[in-house]
N, C-alpha and C positions, 0 to 999 in steps of 0.2 A: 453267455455271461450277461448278469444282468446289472444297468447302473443304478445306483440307488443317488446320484446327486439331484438335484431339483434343478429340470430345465424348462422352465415358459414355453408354452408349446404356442404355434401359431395354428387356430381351427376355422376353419368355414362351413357355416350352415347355409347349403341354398337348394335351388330348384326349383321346381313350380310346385311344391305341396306346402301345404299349412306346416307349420311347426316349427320354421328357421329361431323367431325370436324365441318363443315359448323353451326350445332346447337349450339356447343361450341363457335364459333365464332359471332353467334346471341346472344349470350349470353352477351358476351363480349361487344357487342357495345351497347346491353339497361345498361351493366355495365356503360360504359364508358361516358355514356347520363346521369349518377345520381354522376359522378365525382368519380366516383372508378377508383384507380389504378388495371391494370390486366398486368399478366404474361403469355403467353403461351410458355410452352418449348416442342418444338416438336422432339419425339423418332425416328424418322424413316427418314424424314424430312431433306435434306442437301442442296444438291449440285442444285437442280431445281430452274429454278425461277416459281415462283405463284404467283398468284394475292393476295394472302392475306400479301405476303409480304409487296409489294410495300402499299398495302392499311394501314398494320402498321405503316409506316412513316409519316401516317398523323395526327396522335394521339399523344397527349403527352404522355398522363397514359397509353401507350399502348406496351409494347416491347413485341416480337415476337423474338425465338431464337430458329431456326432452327439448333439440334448438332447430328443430324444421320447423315450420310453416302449415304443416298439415301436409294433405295428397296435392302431388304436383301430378300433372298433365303428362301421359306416357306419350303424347304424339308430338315429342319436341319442342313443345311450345312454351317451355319453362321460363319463370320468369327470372331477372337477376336478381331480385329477391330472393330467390331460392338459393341459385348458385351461392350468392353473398350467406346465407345460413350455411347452406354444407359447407364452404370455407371454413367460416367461423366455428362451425362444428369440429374439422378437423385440428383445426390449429389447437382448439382447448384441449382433445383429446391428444393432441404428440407432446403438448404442457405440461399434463397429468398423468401422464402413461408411469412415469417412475415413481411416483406416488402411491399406488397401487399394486396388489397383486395379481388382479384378473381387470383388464379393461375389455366392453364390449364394446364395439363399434356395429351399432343397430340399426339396419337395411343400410349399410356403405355400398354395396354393392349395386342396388338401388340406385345410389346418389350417381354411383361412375354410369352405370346405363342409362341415365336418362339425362344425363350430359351436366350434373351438378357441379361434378367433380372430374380431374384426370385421375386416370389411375395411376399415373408418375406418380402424382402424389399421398397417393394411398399406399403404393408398393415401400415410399421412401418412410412412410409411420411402421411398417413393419418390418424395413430395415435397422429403425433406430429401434424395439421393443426393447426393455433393457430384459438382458437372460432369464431372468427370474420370471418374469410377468407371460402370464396365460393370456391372448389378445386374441381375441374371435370377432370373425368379420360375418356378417350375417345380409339375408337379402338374395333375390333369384339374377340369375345369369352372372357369378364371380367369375372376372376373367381366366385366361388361362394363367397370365404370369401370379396371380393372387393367388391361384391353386398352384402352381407348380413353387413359389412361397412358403406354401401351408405345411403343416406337418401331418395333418388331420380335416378332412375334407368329408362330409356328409351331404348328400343330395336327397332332399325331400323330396319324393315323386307323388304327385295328385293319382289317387286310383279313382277316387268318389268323394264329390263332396254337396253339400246340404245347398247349397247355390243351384246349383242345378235342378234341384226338386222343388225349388222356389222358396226356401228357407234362409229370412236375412242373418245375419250375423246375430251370433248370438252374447251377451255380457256375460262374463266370466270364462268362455273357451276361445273367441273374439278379439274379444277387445275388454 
């Protein structure tokens, strides 16, 4: 039997391969092709310009709000600068969540490993999702309780990548 009501799914895109936001972002535009409004607030995310920026601007239902700082320090050494951003980054997105039909929450996952964030309070924004809204958590190493949360969990596996061959990041498949 199959339901045909509309339930907001909870998704996580992680692992160690390329493609977590990029997915989130194909997401967003078959959203935005069926007239849903989407939210992406990204954790880590500041000061750079990227291509998905500028390509935000061309959407109406579409805001993009970059509130990180840029790359923080994987060896613990994070500043409360940062912490203080992913806070404020979450609180805006558990504000805005009902606003919206699809919110992304870009590299959270990120935030909670490298000690920006607890994951109490990540688990409590996808406790309050209201039914309707699609909320995808993106970012490598999602805990367990995030994924056993999820309705829909995706792991990007690194097989080969152009870093290794000595090729920097490239604009447009990058950043």
């Amino acid at each position: 039997m199959q339901k045909s009501e509309k339930k907001g799914l909870v998704i996580v895109h992680t692992g160690n391969g390329k493609g977590k936001t990029t997915a989130a972002l194909g997401m967003a535009f078959r959203a935005l092709g069926h007239g849903f409004s989407v939210l992406m607030v990204q954790f880590i995310k500041g000061s750079w310009k990227y291509g998905e920026l500028e390509s935000a601007k061309k959407f109406e239902n579409f805001k993009l709000v970059p509130m990180g700082r840029g790359f923080v320090p994987t060896d613990g050494s994070v500043a409360d600068e940062d912490r203080q951003a992913a806070s404020r980054a979450l609180a805006y997105a558990r504000e805005q969540m009902k606003a919206y039909d699809m919110v992304i929450l870009d590299e959270v996952n990120y935030a909670v490993t490298f000690g920006l964030l607890d994951e109490a309070a990540v688990l409590t924004v996808i406790d309050e999702k209201p039914p309707a809204t699609h909320l995808i958590l993106t970012g490598r190493n999602a805990g367990q309780s995030v994924i056993d949360r999820a309705d829909l969990v995706t792991e990007m596996r690194e097989i080969k990548h152009p870093y290794q061959q000595g090729i920097k990041a490239q604009r447009g498949v990058e950043f």
